[in-house]
C-alpha positions as a Markdown table, in Angstrom:
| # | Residue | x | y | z |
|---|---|---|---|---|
| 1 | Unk | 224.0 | 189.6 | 98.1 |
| 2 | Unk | 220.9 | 191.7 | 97.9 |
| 3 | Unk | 221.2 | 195.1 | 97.9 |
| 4 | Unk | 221.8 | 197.5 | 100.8 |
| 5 | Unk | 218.8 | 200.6 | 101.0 |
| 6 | Unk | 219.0 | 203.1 | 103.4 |
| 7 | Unk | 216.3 | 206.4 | 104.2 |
| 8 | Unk | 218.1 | 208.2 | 101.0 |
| 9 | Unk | 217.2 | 205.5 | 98.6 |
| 10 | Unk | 214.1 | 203.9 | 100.2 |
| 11 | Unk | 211.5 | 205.8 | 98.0 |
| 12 | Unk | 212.8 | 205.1 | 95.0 |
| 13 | Unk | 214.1 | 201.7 | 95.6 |
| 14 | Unk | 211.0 | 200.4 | 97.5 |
| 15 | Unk | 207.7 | 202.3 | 97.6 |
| 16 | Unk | 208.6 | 203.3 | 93.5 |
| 17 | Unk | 209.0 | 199.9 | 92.6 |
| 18 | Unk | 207.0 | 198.4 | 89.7 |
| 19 | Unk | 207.3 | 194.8 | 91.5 |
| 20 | Unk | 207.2 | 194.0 | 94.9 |
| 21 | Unk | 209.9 | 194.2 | 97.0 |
| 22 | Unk | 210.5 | 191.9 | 100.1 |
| 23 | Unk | 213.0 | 194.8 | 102.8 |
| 24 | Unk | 214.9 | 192.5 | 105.3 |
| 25 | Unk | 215.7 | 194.4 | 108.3 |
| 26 | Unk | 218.1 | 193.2 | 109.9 |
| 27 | Unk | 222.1 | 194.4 | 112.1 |
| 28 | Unk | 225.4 | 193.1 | 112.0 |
| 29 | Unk | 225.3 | 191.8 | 115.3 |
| 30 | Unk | 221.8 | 189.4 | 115.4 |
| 31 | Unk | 222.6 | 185.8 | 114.7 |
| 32 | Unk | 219.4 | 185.0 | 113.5 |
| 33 | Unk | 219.7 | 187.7 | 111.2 |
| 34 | Unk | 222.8 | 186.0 | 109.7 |
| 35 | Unk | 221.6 | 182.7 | 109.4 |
| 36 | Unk | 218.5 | 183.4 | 107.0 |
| 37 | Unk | 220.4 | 186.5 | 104.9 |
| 38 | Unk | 221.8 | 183.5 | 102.6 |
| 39 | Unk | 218.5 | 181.7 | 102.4 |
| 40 | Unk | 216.4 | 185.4 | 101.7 |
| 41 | Unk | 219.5 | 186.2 | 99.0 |
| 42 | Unk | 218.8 | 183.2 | 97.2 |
| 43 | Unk | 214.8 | 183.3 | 96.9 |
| 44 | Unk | 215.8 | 186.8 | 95.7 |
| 45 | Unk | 217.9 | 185.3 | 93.3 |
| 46 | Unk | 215.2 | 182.7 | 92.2 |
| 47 | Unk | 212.7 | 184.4 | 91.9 |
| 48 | Unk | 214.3 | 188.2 | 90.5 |
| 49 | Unk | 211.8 | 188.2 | 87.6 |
| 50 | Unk | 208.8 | 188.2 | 90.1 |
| 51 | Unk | 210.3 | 190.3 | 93.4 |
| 52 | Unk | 213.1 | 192.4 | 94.1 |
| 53 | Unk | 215.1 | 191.7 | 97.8 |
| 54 | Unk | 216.9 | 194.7 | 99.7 |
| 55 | Unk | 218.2 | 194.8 | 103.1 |
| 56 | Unk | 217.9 | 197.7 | 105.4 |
| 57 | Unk | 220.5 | 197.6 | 108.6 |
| 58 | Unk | 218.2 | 199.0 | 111.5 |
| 59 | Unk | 221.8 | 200.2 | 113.1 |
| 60 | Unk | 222.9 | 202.4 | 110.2 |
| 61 | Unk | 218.7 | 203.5 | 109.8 |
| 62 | Unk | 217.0 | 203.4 | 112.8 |
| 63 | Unk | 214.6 | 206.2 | 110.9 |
| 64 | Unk | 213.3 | 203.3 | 108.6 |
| 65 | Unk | 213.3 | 200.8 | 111.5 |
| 66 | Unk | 211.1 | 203.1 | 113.4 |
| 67 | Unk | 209.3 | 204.3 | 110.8 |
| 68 | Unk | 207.7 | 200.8 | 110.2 |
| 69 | Unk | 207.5 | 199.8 | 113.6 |
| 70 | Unk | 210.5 | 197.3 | 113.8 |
| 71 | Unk | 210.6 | 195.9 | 117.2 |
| 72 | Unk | 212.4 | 192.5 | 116.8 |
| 73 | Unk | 215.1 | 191.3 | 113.8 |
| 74 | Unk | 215.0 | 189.5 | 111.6 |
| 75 | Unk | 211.9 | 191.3 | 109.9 |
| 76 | Unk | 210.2 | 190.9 | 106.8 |
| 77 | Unk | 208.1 | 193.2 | 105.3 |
| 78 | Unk | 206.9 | 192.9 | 101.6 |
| 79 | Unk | 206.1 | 195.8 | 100.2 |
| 80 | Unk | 203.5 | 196.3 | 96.6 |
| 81 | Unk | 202.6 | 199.6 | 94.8 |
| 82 | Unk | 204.3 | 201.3 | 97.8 |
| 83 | Unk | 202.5 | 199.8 | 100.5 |
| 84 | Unk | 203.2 | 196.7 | 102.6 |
| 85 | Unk | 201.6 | 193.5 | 102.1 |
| 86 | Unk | 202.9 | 190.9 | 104.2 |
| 87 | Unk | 204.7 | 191.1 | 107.6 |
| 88 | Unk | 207.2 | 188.5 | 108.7 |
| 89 | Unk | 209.2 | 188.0 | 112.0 |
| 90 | Unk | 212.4 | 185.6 | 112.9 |
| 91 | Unk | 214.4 | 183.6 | 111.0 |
| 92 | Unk | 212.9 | 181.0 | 109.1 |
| 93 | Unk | 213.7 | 177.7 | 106.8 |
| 94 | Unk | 213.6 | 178.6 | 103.2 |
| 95 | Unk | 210.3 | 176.2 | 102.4 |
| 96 | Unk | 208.6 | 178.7 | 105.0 |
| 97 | Unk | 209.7 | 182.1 | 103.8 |
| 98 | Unk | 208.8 | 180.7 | 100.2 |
| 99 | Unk | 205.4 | 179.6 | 101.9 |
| 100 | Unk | 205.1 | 182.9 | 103.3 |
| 101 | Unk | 205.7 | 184.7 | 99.8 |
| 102 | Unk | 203.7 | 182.1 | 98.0 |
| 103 | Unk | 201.5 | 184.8 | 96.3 |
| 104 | Unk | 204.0 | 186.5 | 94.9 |
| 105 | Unk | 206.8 | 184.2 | 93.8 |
| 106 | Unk | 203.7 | 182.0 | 91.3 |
């Protein structure tokens, strides 16, 4: 299970990071959301040497959420020397969030 961020640890967890970090934002009550945590814990697993994966429930931190513009869930963002990178939307197969991250996961 990939670890749980929230506005208190964000900084240091995410924009402090010395590799990139994919954020899923997701909520307890989105299918979608549910299906692909599994499939998004895993790549993190896989790939732990080249990016780190944290989940951010938009329920418990609708600061965050706002902050970078979350309108739908699941969302993606990947985030690199503090800045994001690489936007994703919806729930997607694992060959096409490992396309998606293909840069990063060489």
């Amino acid at each position: 299970m990939s670890k749980s961020v929230t506005t208190a640890t964000f900084e240091a967890e995410v924009l402090n990071s010395t590799k990139p970090v994919l954020v899923d934002f997701w909520a307890e009550w989105c299918g979608p959301c549910r299906a692909v945590s599994p499939i998004v814990d895993q790549i993190g697993e896989e790939n732990a040497d080249k990016i780190t994966v944290v989940k951010v429930n938009v329920d418990e931190e609708p600061e965050l959420a706002m902050k970078f513009g979350i309108t739908g869930i699941p969302a993606f963002k990947l985030f690199e020397n503090g800045k994001v990178v690489k936007d994703m939307v919806g729930a997607k197969p694992k060959f096409a969030l490992e396309q998606d991250l293909a840069d990063w996961l060489k």
